[in-house]
OpenMM code with the backbone's topology and positions (N, CA, C; nanometers):
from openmm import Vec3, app, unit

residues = "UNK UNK UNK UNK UNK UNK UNK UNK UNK UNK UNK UNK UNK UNK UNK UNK UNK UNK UNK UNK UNK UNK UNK UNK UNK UNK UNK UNK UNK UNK UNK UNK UNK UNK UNK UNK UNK UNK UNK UNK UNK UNK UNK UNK".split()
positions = [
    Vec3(-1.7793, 1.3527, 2.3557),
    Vec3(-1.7036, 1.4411, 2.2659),
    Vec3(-1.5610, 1.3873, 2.2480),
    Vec3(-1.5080, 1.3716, 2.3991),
    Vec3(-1.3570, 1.3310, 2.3281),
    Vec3(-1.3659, 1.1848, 2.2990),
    Vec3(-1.4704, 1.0531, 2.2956),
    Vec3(-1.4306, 0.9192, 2.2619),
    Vec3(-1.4762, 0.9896, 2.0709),
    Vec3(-1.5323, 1.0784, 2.0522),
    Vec3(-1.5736, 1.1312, 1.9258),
    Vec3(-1.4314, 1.1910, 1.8335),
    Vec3(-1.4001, 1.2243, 1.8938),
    Vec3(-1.2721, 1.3042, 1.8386),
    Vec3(-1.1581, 1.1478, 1.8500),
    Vec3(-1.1306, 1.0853, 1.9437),
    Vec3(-1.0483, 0.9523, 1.9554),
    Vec3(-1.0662, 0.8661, 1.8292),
    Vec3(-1.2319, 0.8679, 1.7908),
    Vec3(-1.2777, 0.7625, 1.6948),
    Vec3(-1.2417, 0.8401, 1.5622),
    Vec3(-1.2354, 0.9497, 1.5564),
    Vec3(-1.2429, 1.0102, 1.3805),
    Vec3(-1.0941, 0.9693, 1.4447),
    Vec3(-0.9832, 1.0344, 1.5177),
    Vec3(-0.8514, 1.0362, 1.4762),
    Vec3(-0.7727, 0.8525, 1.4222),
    Vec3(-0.8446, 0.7652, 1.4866),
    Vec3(-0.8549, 0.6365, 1.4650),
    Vec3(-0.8553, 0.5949, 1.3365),
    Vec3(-0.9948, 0.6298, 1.2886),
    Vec3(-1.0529, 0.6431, 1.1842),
    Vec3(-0.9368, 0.7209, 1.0190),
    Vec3(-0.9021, 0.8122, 1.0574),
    Vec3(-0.7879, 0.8423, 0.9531),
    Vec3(-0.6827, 0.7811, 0.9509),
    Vec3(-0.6495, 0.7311, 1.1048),
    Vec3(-0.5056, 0.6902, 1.1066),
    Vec3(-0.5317, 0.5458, 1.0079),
    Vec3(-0.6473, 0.4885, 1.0295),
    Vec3(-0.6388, 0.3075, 0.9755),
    Vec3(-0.6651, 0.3699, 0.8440),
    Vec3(-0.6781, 0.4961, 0.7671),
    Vec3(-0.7319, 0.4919, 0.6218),
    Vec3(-0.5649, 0.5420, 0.5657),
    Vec3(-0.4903, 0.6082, 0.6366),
    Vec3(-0.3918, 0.6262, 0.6029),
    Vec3(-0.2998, 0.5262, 0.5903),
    Vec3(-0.3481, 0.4330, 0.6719),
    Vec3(-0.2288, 0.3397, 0.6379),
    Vec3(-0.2636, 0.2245, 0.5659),
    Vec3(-0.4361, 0.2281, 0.5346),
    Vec3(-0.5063, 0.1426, 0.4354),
    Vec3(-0.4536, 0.1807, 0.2977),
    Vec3(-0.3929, 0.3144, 0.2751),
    Vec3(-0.4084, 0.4228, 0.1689),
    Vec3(-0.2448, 0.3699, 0.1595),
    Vec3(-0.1792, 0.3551, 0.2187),
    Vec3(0.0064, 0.3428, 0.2290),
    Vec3(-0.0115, 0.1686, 0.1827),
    Vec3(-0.0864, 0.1108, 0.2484),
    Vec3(-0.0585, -0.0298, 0.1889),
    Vec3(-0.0903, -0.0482, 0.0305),
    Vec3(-0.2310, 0.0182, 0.0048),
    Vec3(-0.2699, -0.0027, -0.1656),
    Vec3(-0.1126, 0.1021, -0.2137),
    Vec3(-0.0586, 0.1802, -0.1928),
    Vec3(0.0227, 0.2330, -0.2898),
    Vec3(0.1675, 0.1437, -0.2666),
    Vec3(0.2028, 0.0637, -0.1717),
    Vec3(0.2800, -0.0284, -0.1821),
    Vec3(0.2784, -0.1232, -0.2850),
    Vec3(0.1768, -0.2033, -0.2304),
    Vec3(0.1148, -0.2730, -0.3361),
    Vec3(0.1222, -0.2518, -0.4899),
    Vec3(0.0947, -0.1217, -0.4845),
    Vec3(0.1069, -0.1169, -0.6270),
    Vec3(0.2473, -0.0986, -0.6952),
    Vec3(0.3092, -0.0222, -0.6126),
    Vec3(0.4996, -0.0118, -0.6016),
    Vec3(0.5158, -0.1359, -0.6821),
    Vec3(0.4791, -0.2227, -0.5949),
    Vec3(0.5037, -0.3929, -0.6021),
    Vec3(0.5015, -0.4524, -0.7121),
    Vec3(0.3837, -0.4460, -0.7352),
    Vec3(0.2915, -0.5047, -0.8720),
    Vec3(0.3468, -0.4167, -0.9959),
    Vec3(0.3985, -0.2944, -1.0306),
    Vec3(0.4565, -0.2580, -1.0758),
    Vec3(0.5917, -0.3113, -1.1319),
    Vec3(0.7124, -0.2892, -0.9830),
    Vec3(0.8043, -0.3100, -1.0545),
    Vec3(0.7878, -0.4687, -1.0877),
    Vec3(0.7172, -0.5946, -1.0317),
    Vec3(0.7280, -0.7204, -1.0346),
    Vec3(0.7202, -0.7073, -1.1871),
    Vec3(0.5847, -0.6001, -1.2790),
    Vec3(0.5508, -0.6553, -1.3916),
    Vec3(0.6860, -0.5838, -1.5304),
    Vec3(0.7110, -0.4792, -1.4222),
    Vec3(0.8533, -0.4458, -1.4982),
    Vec3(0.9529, -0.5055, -1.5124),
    Vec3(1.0236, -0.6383, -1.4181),
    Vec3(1.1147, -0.7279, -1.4014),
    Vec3(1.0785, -0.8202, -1.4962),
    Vec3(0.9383, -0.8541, -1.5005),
    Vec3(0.9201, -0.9446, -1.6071),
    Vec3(0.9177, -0.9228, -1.7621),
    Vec3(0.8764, -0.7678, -1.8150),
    Vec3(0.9238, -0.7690, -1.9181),
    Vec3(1.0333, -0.7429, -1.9302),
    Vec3(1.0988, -0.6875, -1.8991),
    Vec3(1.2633, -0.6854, -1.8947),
    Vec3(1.3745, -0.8021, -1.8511),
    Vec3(1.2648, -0.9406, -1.8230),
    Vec3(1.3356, -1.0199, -1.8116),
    Vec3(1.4980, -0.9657, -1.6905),
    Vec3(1.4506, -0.9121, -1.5720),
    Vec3(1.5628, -0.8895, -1.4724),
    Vec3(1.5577, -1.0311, -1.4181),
    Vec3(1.4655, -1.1144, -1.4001),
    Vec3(1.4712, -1.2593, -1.3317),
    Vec3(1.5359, -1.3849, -1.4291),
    Vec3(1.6078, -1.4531, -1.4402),
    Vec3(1.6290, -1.6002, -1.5520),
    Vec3(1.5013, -1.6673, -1.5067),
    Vec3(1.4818, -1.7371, -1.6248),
    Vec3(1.3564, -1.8260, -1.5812),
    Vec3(1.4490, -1.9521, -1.5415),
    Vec3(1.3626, -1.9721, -1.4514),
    Vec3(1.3975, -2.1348, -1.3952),
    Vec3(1.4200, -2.2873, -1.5284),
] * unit.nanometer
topology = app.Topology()
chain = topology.addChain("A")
for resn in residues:
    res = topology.addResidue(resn, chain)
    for name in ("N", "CA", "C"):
        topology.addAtom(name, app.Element.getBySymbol(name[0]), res)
């Protein structure tokens, strides 16, 4: 029972932070594609 209860709390904690990385990510990929049309970077 309690390695049962250990494994679900496990179990949310790695989806929560599976769930925090994709919305980073997307943060990311966002503003990157916003810098580029707005030209915030000079091109090389």
């Amino acid at each position: 029972m309690t390695t049962e209860i250990k494994g679900l709390t496990a179990g949310v904690a790695y989806q929560e932070f599976t769930n925090r990385g994709i919305l980073i990510a997307l943060v990311v990929a966002i503003l990157g594609g916003a810098a580029k049309l707005f030209v915030f970077f000079p091109n090389p």
